[in-house]
C-alpha positions as CSV (number, residue, x, y, z in Angstrom):
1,X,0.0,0.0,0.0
2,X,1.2,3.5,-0.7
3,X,2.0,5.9,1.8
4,X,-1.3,8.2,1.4
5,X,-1.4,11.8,1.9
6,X,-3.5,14.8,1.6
7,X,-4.4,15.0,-1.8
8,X,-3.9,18.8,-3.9
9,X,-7.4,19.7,-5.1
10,X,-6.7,23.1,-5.8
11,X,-3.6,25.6,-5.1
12,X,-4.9,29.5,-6.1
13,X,-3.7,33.0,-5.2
14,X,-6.6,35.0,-3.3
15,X,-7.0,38.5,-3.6
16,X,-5.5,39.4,-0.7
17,X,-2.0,38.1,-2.6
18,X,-2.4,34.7,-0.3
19,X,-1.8,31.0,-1.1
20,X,-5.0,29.4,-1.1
21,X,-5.3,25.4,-0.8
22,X,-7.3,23.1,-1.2
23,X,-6.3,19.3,-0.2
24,X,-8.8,16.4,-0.2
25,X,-8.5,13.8,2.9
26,X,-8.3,10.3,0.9
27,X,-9.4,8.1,4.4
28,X,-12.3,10.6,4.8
29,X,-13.6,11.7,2.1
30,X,-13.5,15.4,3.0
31,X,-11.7,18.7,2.3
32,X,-9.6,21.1,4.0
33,X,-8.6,24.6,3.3
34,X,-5.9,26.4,4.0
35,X,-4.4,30.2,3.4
36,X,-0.7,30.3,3.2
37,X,1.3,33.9,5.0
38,X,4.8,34.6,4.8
39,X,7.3,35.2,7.8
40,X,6.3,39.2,7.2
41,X,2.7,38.4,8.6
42,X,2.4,38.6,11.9
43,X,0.4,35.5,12.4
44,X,3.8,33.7,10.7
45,X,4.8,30.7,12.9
46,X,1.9,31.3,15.7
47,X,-0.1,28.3,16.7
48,X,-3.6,28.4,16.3
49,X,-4.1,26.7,19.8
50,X,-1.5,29.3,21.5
51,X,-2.8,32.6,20.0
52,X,-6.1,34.4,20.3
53,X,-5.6,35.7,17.5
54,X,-6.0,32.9,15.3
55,X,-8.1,31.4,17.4
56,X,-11.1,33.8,17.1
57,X,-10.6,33.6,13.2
58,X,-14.3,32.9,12.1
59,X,-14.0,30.3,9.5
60,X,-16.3,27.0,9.1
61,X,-15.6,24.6,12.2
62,X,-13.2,27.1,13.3
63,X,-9.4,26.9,12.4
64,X,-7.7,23.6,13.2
65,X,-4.6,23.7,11.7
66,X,-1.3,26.6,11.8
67,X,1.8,24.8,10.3
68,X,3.8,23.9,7.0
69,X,2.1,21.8,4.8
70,X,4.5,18.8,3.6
71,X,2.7,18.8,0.3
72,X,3.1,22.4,-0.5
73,X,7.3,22.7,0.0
74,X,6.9,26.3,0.2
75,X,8.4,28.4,3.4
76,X,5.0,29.7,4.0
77,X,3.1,29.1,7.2
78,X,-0.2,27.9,6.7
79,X,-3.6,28.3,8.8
80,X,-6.7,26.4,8.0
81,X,-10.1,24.6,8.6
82,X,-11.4,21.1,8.2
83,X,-15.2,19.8,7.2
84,X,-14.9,16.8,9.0
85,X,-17.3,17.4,11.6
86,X,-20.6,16.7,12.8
87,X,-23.2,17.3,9.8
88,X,-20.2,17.2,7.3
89,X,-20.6,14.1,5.3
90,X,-17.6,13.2,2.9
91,X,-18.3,13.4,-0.7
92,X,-18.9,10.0,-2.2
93,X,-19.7,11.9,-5.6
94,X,-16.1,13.0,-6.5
95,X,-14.2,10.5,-4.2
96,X,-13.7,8.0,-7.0
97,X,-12.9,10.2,-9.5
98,X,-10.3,11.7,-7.2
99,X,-8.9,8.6,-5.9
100,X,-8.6,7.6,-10.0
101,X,-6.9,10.6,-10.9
102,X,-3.8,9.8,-8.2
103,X,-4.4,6.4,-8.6
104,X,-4.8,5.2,-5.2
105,X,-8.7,3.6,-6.0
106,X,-7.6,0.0,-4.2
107,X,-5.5,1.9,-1.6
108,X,-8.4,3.9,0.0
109,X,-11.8,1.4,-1.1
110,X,-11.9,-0.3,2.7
111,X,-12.2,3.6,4.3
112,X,-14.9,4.4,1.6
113,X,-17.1,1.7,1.7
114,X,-17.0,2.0,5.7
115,X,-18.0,5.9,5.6
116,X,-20.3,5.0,3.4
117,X,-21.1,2.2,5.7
118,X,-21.6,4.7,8.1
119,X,-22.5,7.9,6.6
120,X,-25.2,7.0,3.9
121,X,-28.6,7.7,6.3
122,X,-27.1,10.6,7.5
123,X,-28.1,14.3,6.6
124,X,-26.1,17.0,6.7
125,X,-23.4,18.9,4.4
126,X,-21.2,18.1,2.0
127,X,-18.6,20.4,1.6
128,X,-17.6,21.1,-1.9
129,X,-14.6,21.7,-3.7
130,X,-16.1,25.5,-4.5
131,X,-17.7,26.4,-0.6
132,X,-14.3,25.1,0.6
133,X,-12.6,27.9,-1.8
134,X,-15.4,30.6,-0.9
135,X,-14.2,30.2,2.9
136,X,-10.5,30.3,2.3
137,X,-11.9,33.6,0.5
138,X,-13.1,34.2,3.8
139,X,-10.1,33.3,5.9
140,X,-7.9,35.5,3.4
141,X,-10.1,38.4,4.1
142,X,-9.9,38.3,7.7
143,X,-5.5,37.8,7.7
144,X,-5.1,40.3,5.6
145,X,-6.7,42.8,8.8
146,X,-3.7,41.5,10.7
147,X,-1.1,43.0,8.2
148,X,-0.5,46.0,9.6
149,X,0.2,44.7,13.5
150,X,3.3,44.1,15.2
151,X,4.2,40.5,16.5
């Protein structure tokens, strides 16, 4: 079995002059979003659990990640989101078709058919490829307030 990571959905610069990211969880069947700042933001190298800054950053589930991403090799710091919580439901109509395109459709069937297992009476969202990019727009907006502050 191949060692699986985060899958690149989409990579995009916002308007704020941000990395925006899009990576697709291949066990879960869910996305996460990210917005990538550079060592002049203040928010550069701050954990999202350790600063109330980042912290009180209103984005869906609230942020859950501050860190370098291994599979952007950029020296950016990243902050992001997840929708893998309750009433998210992971998108059985694109996980195929993303598991084809990087070829890992054996390598991740067992976790699909249990979320499916699981998740198929449930209601609730599922986030898409384009809400996921709308709240990195989102995210971008609300860093780029911090540019002007001192660390």
């Amino acid at each position: 079995m191949k060692k699986l990571t985060m899958l690149i959905e989409e990579v995009f610069i916002t308007e704020e002059n941000y990395l925006g990211v899009i990576l697709f969880h291949p066990f879960l069947g869910g996305r996460t979003g990210y917005v990538g700042i550079n060592d002049a933001h203040p928010l550069f190298k701050k954990e999202f659990n350790e600063d109330e800054r980042i912290y009180k950053l209103d984005v869906h589930g609230g942020v859950s990640f501050s860190g370098h991403l291994e599979v952007i090799n950029l020296p950016l710091w990243f902050i992001g989101f997840d929708c893998h919580h309750y009433g998210d439901i992971p998108d059985f109509n694109n996980w195929n078709e993303i598991a084809k395109t990087y070829n890992i459709l054996d390598d991740i069937k067992k976790h699909y058919d249990y979320q499916k297992e699981t998740h198929s009476t449930l209601e609730g969202i599922i986030w898409t490829k384009e809400m996921v990019k709308n709240e990195i727009k989102i995210l971008s907006c609300q860093l780029k307030e911090f540019e002007n502050e001192r660390n």
